[in-house]
ROMAR-839562 format. One record per residue (C-alpha): x, y, z negated; residue in one letter; residue number from 1. Coordinates in steps of 0.5 Angstrom, whole numbers, plus 500, padded with zeros to 3 digits. Layout:
<rs>
R   px   py   pz  loti  dodo
R    X    Y    Z     A   NUM
...
</rs>
This chain:
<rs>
R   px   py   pz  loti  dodo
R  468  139  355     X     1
R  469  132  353     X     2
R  464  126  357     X     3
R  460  122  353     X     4
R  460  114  356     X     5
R  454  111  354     X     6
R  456  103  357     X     7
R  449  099  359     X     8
R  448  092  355     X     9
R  452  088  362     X    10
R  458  091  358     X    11
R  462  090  352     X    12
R  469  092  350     X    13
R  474  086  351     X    14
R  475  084  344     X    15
R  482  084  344     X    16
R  481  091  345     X    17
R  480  097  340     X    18
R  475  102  340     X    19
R  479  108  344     X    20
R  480  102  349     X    21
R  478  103  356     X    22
R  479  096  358     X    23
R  471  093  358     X    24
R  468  087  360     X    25
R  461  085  364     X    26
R  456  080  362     X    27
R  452  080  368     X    28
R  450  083  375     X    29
R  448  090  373     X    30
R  453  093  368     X    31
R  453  100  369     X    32
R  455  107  365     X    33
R  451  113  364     X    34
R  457  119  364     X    35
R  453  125  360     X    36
R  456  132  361     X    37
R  452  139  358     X    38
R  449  144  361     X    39
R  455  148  362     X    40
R  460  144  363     X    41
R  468  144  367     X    42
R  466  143  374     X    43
R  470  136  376     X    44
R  470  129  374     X    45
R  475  124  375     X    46
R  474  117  374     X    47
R  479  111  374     X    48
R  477  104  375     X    49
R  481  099  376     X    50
R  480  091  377     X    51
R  484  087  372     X    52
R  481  080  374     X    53
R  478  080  381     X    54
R  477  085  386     X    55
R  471  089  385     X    56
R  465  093  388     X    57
R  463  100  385     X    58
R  457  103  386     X    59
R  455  110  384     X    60
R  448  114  383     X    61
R  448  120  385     X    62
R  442  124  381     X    63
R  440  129  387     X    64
R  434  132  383     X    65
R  429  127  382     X    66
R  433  122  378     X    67
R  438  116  379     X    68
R  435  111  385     X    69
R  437  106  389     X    70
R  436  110  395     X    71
R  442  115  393     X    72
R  447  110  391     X    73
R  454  111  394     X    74
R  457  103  395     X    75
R  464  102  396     X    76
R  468  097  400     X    77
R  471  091  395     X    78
R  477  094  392     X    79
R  482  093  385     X    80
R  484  100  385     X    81
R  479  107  384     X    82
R  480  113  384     X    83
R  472  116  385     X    84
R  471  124  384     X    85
R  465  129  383     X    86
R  464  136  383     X    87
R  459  137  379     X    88
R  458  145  378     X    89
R  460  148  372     X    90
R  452  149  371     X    91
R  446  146  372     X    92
R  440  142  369     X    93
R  443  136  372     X    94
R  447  132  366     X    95
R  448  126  368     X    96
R  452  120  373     X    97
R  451  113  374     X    98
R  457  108  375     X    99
R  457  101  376     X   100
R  463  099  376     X   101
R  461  091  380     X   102
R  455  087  382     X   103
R  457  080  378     X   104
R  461  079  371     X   105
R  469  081  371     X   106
R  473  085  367     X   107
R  476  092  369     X   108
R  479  099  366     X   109
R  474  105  366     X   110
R  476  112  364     X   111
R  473  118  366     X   112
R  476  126  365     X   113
R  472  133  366     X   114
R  478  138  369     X   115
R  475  146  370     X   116
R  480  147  376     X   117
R  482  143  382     X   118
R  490  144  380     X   119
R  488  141  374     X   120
R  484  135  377     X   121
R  490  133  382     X   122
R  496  133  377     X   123
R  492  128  374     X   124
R  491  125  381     X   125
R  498  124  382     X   126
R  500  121  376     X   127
R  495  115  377     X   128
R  497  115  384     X   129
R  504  115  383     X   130
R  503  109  378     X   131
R  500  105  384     X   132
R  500  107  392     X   133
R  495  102  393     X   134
R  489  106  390     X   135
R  483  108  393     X   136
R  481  114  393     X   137
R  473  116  394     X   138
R  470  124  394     X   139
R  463  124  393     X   140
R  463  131  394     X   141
R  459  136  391     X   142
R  453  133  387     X   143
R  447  136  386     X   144
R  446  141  380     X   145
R  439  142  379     X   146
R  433  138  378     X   147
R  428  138  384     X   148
R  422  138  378     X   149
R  425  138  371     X   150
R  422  133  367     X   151
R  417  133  362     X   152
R  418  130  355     X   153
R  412  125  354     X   154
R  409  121  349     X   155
R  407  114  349     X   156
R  409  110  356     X   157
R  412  112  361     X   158
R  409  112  368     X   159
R  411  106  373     X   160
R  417  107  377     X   161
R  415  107  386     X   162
R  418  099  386     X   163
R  413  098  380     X   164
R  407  102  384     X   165
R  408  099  391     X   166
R  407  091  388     X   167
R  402  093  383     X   168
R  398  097  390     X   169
R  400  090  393     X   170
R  397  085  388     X   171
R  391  089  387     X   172
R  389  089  396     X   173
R  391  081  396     X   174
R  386  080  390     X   175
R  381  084  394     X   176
R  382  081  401     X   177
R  376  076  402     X   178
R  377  068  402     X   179
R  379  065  409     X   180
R  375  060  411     X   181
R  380  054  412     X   182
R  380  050  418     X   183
R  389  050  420     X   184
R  390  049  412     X   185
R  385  043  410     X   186
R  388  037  406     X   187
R  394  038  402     X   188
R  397  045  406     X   189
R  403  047  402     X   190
R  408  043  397     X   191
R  412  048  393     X   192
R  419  044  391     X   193
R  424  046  386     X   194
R  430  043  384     X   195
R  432  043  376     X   196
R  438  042  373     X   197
R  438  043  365     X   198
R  433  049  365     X   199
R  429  053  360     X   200
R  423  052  357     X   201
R  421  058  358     X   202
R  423  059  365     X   203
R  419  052  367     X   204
R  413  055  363     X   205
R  413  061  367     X   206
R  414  058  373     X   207
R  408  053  372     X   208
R  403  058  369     X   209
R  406  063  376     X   210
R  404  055  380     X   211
R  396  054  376     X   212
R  394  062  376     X   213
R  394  062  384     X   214
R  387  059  384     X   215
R  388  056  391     X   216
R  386  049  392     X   217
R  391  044  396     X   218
R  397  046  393     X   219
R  403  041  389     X   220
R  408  043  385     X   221
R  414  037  385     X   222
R  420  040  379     X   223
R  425  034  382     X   224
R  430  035  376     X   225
R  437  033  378     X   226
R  439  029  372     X   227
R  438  035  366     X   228
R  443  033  360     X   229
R  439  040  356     X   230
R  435  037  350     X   231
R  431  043  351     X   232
R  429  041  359     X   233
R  428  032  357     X   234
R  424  035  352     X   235
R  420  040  355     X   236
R  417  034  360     X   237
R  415  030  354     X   238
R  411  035  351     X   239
R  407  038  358     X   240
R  400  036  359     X   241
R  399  038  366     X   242
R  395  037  372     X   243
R  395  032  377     X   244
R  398  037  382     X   245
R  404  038  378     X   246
R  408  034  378     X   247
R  415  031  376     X   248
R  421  028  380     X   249
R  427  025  374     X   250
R  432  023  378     X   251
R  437  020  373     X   252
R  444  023  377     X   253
R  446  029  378     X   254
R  446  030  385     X   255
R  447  038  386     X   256
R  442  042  388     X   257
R  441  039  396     X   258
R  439  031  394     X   259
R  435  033  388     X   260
R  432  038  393     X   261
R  430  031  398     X   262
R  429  027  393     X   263
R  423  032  390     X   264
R  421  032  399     X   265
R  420  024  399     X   266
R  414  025  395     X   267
R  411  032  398     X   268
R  404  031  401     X   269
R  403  038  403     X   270
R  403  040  411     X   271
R  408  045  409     X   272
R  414  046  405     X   273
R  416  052  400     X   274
R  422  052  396     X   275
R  423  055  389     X   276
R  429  057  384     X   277
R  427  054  377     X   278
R  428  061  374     X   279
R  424  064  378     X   280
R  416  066  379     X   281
R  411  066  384     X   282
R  407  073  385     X   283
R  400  074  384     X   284
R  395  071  390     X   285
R  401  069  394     X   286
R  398  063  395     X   287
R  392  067  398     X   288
R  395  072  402     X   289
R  400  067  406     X   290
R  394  061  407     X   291
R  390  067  410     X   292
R  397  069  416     X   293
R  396  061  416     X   294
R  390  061  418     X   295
R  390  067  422     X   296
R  397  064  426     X   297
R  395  057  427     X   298
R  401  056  431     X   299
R  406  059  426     X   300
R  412  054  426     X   301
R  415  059  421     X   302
R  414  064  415     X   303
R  417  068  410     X   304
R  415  074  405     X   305
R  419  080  401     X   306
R  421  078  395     X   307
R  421  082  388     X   308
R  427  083  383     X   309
R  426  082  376     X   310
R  430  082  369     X   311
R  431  076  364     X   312
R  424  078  361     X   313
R  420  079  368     X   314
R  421  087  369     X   315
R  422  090  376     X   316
R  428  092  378     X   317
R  428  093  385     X   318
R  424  090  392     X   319
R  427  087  397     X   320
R  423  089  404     X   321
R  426  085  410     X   322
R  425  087  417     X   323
R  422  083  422     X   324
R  425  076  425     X   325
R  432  078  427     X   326
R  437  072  429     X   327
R  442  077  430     X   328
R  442  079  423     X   329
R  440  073  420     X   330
R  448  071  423     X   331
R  451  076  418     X   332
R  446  075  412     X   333
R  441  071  410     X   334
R  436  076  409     X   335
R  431  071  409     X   336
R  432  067  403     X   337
R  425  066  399     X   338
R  420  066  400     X   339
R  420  062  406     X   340
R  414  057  408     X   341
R  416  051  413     X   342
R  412  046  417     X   343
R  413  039  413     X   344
R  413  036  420     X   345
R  420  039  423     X   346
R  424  039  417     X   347
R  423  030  417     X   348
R  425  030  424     X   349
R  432  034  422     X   350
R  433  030  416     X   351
R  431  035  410     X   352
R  437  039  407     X   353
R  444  036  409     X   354
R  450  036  403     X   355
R  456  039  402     X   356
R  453  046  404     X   357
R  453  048  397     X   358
R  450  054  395     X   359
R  449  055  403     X   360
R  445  049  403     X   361
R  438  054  404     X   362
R  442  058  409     X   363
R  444  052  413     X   364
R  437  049  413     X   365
R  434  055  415     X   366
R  439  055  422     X   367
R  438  048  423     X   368
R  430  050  422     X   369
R  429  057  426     X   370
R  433  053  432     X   371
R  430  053  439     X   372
R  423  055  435     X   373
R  420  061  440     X   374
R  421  067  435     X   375
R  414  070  436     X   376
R  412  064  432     X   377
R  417  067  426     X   378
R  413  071  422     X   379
R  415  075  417     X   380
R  409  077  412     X   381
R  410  084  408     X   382
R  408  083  401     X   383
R  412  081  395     X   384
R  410  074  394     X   385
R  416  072  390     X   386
R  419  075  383     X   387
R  427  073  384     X   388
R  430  073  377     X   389
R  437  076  377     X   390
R  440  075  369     X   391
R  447  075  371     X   392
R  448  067  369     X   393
R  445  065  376     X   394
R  452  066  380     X   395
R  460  065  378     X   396
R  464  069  382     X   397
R  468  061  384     X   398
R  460  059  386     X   399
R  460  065  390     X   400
R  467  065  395     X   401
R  465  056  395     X   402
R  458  059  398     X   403
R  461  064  403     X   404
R  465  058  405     X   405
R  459  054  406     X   406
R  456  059  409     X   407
R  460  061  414     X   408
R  461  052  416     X   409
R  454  052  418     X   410
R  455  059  422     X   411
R  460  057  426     X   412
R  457  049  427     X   413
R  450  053  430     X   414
R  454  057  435     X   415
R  457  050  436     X   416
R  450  046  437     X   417
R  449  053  443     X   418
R  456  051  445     X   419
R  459  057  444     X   420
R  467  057  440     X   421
R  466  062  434     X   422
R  470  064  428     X   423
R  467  067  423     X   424
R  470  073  419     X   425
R  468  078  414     X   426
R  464  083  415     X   427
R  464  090  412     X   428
R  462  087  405     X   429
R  466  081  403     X   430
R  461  076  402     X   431
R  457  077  408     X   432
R  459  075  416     X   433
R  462  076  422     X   434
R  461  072  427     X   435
R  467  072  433     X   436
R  466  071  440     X   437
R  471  066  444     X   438
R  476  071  447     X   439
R  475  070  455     X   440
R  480  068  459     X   441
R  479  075  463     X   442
R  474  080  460     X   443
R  468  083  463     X   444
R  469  090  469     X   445
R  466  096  465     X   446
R  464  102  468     X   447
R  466  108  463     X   448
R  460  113  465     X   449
R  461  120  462     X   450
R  457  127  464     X   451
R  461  133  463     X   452
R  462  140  464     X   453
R  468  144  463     X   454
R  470  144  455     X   455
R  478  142  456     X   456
R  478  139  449     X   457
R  473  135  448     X   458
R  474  132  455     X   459
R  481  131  455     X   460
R  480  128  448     X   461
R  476  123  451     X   462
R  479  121  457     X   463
R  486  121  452     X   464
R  482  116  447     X   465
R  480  112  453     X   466
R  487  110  457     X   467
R  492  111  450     X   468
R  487  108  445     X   469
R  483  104  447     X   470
R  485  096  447     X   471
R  481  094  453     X   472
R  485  094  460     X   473
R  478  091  465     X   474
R  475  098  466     X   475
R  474  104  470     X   476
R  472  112  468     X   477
R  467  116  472     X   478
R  467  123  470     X   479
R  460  126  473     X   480
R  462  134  473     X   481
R  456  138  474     X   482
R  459  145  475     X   483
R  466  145  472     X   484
R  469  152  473     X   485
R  474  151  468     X   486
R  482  151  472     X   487
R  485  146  466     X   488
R  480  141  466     X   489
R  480  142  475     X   490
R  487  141  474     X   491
R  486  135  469     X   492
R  482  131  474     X   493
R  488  132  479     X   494
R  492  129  473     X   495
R  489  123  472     X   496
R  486  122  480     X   497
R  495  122  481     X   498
R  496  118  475     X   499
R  490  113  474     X   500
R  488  109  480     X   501
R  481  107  475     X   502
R  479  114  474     X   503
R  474  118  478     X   504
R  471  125  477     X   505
R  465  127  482     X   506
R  464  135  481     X   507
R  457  137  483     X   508
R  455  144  481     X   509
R  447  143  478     X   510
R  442  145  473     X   511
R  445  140  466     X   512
R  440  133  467     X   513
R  443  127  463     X   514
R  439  123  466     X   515
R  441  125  473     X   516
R  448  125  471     X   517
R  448  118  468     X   518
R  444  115  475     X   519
R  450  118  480     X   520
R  455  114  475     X   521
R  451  108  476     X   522
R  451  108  483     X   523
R  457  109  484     X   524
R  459  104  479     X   525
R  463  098  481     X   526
R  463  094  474     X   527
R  459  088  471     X   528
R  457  093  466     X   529
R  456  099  465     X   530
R  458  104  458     X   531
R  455  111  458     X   532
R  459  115  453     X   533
R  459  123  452     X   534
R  464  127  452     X   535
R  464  129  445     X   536
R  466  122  443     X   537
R  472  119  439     X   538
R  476  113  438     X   539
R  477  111  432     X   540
R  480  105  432     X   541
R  482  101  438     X   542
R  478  094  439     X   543
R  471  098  439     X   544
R  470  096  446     X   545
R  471  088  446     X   546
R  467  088  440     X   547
R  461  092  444     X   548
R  462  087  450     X   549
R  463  081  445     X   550
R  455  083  442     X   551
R  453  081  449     X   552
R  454  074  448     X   553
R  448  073  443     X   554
R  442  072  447     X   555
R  437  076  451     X   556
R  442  082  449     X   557
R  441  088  455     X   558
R  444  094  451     X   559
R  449  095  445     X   560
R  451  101  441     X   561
R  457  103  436     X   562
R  456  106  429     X   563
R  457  114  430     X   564
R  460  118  425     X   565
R  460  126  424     X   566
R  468  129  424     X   567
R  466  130  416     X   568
R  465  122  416     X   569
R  458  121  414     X   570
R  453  117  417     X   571
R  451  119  425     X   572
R  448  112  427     X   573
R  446  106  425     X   574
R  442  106  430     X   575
R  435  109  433     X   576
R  428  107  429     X   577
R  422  108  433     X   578
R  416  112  430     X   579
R  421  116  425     X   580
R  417  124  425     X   581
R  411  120  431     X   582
R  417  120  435     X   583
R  424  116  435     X   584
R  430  118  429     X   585
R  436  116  427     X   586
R  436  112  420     X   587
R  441  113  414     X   588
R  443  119  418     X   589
R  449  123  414     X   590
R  450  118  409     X   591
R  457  116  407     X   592
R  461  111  412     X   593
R  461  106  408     X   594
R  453  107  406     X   595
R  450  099  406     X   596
R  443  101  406     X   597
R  437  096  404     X   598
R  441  088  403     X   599
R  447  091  406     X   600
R  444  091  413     X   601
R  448  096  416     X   602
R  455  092  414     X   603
R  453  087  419     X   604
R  450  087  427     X   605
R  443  088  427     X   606
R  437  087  432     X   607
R  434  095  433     X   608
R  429  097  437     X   609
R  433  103  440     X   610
R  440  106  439     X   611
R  443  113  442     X   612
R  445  113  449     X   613
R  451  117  445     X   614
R  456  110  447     X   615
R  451  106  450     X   616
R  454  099  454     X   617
R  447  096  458     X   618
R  449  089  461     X   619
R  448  088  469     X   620
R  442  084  468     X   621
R  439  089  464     X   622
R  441  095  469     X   623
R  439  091  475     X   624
R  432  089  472     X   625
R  431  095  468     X   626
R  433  100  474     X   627
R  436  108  473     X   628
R  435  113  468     X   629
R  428  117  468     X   630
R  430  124  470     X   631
R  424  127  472     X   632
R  421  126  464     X   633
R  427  126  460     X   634
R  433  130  463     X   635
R  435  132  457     X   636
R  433  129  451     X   637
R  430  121  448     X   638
R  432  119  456     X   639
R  437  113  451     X   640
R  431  111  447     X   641
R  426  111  454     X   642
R  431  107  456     X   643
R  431  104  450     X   644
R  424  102  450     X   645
R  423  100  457     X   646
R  429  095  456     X   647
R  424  093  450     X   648
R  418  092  453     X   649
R  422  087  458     X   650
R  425  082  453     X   651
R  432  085  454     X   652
R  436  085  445     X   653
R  439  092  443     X   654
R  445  090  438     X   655
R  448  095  434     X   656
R  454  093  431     X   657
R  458  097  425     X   658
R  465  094  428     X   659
R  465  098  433     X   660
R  466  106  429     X   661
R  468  113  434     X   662
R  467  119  431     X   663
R  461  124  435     X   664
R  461  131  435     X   665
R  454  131  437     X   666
R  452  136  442     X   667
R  459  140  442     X   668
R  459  140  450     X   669
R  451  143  451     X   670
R  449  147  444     X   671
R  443  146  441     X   672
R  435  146  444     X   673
R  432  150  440     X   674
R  431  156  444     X   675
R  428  160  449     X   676
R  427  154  456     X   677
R  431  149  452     X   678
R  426  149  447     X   679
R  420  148  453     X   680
R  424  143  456     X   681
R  425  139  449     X   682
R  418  140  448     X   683
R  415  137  454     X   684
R  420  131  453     X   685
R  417  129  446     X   686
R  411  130  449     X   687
R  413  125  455     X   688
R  415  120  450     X   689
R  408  120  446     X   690
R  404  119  453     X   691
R  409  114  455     X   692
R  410  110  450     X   693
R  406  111  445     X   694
R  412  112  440     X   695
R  407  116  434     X   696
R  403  108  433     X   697
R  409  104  434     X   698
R  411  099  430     X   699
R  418  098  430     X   700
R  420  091  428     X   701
R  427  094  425     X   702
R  423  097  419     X   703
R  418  094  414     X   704
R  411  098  415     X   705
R  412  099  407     X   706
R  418  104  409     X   707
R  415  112  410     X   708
R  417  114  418     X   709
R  417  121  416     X   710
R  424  123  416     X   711
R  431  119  416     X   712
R  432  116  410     X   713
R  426  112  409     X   714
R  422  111  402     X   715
R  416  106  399     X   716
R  409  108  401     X   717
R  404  106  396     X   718
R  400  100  401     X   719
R  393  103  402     X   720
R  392  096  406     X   721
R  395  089  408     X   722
R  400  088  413     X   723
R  398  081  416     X   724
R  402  079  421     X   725
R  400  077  428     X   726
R  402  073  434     X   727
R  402  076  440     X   728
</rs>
């Protein structure tokens, strides 16, 4: 069987190539192959990818029966050198893979081969290898074979995709929504400005025509042209025609995209500001819908909206849903971006946007703006109000390292404002941040808490992990026993009381209560902070407990949790969403550990509602107003997300951080609760959970309300209503 590689229209052969080539060229930022097989096929596919300008950042759909989507891509870390393989099974309905060799336009070598034996397969391996040590090399495991539903020969359109679906549902709601009777937004209320340089007539046209048909009076458009030299862009405002509140601003000099952007500012009547691309498009009743969360919020300071992806010719290609405001992620990416509504007033006290941050002139306006504004006046409306045009021509790979480095210039000078010393490096994904706290003179005292019975491995691993792994020297280890009888580990506390003067062990022979457990460490604890940790956990790499206490310097932080993963490198936790299954659940659990999630969330720090108490660091603060754990309702399970929520509820920040990563064995210690009085008891702790915290109508801020609470990978739920936000 031989793969047939149909390249997308992003790719090109090189042209100095011949056609039996394997060198290609993308021209956009969606260049992709389809690898067809038949039916019956050889069973592995091995692909070879291998960057020949810079690094690149592939990306795999994996069809597990319901098509190629977005949700069960695979990405991996940038790198130069690839090799990626598959076991597709020798038979099967499912005849297809998608790769995506990088996000922008690049040039790079792509070669697939199919190989009936994994002999076969790994001889192949080698002799690539054996040409370069510095490839990477990824198994995407064993693929689906089979469709979940076959699909069906149609005729004539095909039906919308659930993106497509989703925004059509939301424009039909908005359109129904009754007007607002205008009180905060009278007069001129919002002035939409855009920056032009050198822009097609067409992308104008369509942005005009976006601007006219939202129908909502007290509205200006101000196109603020920074010296266009196209003969296309000079003619286009020759010939137009257009009401008095568009309006135009020809500045004679190019200025970059800050000064054309001010320049528009100085002749903006509205109370409130929005800023546009020239290339983009505003969504049906946008208008309306964000008039209506003004008018509902009159004491609103900030507002931003989801944003729909479209092609060159305006078709849908993906959404991005953004959660609630969260500072905390806003440091390692600007998930904000458009449409983003600010208070005109504001913006002239911090003199408009500054130059020399270009590329990240939005994203520092947007740290300047947000700082010191409460931030239950940030509201976040879920509706797609803007059509964000990604053509491939938007951004150069140079454009792109030049405003990263802006980006992280205006991160850093935000910490310096709060007189907080950071360095900002790379996250998990190259172009995004993180932020690196000033190193104290002397690093905080945690006590290490762990409960424990017998399991000479699994305790043993730990505590080794802890004393010989860990680069942290300021703690201590207090082992909460509840009836050992195993001599190896009795003699092991012996080993480590003679040996290490920060270790403890308490031994009390009683029915297994985590809470309990945790409350005797706590109360014998004589730390400055507290870590609880199980004894299944085990360290990866040797800085994950600096980098827990460190998120301790944003504000309000009270808890902190790690990113966790199985023994087979899959996804365990990325932290706690609270709803999942009327409930709590870990999202994204069991994928791959470099998975990104949804704008690559999950490669920088975040705010969560919850995270598991698996590896939980709870600052003093926190402990000492939050006080010990709940034993009586939950003394074995949901006892992190009580916890979780009660330190919610008294304003205390949860942070997750994807740069603290230990492995989880998850209940090796204690077995399952799916019998006999542990299901009784697990079930009466969900039902605790229910009465106590409501968790089957919560609304967690982590999560966009268009995302399904039904399981771990949350999905697009078609809208049956508007979302309008609310201050409390």
């Amino acid at each position: 069987m031989k793969l047939k590689i149909i390249p997308n229209a992003d790719l090109e052969r090189e042209t100095s190539a011949d056609a039996n080539s394997n060198l290609w060229k993308s021209l956009g930022d969606d260049p992709a192959f389809e690898i067809r097989f038949s039916p019956v096929r050889k069973k592995l596919v091995v692909i070879h990818v291998v960057a020949t300008d810079g690094p690149i950042d592939p990306k795999f759909y994996v069809n597990r029966g319901r098509g190629f989507r977005e949700k069960d891509t695979i990405s991996l870390p940038e790198g130069h050198h690839f090799v990626i393989t598959a076991n597709i099974g020798s038979v099967g309905s499912i005849c297809a893979l998608r790769a995506d060799p990088a996000s922008f336009p690049t040039t790079f070598q792509f070669a697939a081969k199919a190989f009936s034996s994994e002999k076969s397969a790994e001889r192949y391996i080698s002799g690539i290898l054996g040409m370069d040590a510095r490839t990477r090399r990824i198994d995407l495991g064993r693929l689906p074979q089979y469709w979940m539903k076959l699909p069906k020969l149609r005729l004539g359109k095909r039906p919308a995709n659930l993106t497509v679906q989703y925004a059509d549902a939301s424009y039909r709601l908005a359109s129904e929504l009754a007007a607002t009777p205008v009180l905060a937004t009278a007069g001129t209320w919002l002035s939409i400005v855009v920056p032009v340089y050198n822009a097609p007539a067409r992308y104008l046209d369509d942005l005009v025509k976006s601007f006219e048909a939202q129908g909502e009076k007290g509205t200006e458009l101000i196109l603020s042209d920074d010296g266009s030299t196209s003969p296309e862009t000079l003619g286009w405002y020759e010939t137009q025609q257009l009401p008095d509140n568009v309006r135009f601003v020809l500045n004679e000099r190019n200025g970059g995209i800050a000064a054309a952007t001010n320049s528009g500012l100085s002749h903006a009547q509205g109370q409130w500001i929005a800023f546009l691309d020239h290339d983009d498009v505003i969504a049906p009743h946008a208008f309306k819908l964000i008039r209506h969360t003004l008018e509902q919020n009159p004491e609103a300071n900030f507002l931003y909206t989801d944003e729909l992806v479209v092609d060159d010719a305006l078709k849908p290609t993906g959404i991005m849903l953004k959660p609630a405001y969260d500072s905390v992620l806003l440091t390692g990416v600007n998930y904000i971006n458009h449409f983003s509504i600010y208070r005109h007033s504001r913006l002239r006290e911090l003199g408009y946007l500054r130059t020399g941050y270009d590329g990240s002139q939005d994203y520092d306006l947007l740290l300047r703006y947000l700082e010191g504004i409460p931030e239950d006046s940030i509201l976040h409306l879920p509706y797609p109000a803007y059509w964000w045009r990604r053509n491939g021509r938007t951004y150069s790979r140079t454009f792109m390292d030049a405003a990263t480095t802006n980006a992280r210039r205006a991160l850093t000078e935000r910490f310096e404002r709060q007189q907080q010393v950071i360095a900002v490096e790379s996250a998990l994904t190259k172009t995004l941040h993180r932020v690196v706290f000033e190193v104290p003179s002397e690093w905080p005292k945690i006590s290490i808490i762990i409960p424990s019975k017998d399991n000479f491995d699994l305790i043993s691993r730990v505590l080794g992990d802890l004393f010989e792994k860990t680069d942290y020297q300021n703690f201590e280890v207090l082992v909460v026993d509840n009836g050992s009888t195993d001599q190896s580990v009795l003699d092991l506390y012996d080993h480590y009381r003679r040996s290490e003067p920060r270790f403890s062990a308490s031994i009390t022979p009683e029915a297994f209560n985590f809470s309990r457990s945790i409350n005797r460490g706590l109360n014998a604890a004589t730390g400055e902070h507290y870590l609880i940790l199980n004894n299944d956990v085990e360290v990866i790499e040797p800085d994950w407990l600096k980098e827990m206490a460190s998120c301790l310097a944003y504000d309000k932080t009270g808890i902190v949790g790690a990113k966790l993963l199985f023994s087979n490198d899959k996804m365990q936790h990325a932290g706690v969403v609270i709803g999942f299954g009327g409930l709590a659940g870990h999202w994204y659990m069991n994928k791959p550990k470099e998975f990104g999630g949804p704008m690559n969330r999950l490669h920088v720090r975040n705010t969560m509602t919850c995270v598991t108490g698996a590896a939980m660091l709870i600052s003093g603060d926190c402990l000492r107003k939050i006080g010990l754990f709940d034993e009586e309702n939950f003394a074995v399970a949901y006892n992190d997300v009580d916890y979780c929520l009660r330190a919610h509820k008294a304003g205390f920040r949860i942070v997750w951080t994807p740069f603290a990563c230990l492995y989880h064995h998850e209940s090796l210690s204690r077995g399952s609760d799916k019998s006999g009085e542990r299901r009784k008891r697990f079930e009466q702790e969900k039902q605790n959970l229910r009465r106590l915290h409501a968790t089957q109508s919560f609304i967690d801020r982590a999560l966009n309300p268009a995302y399904s609470r039904d399981k771990s990978e949350p999905r697009i739920v078609i809208p049956k209503q508007l979302r309008i936000p609310s201050m409390p």
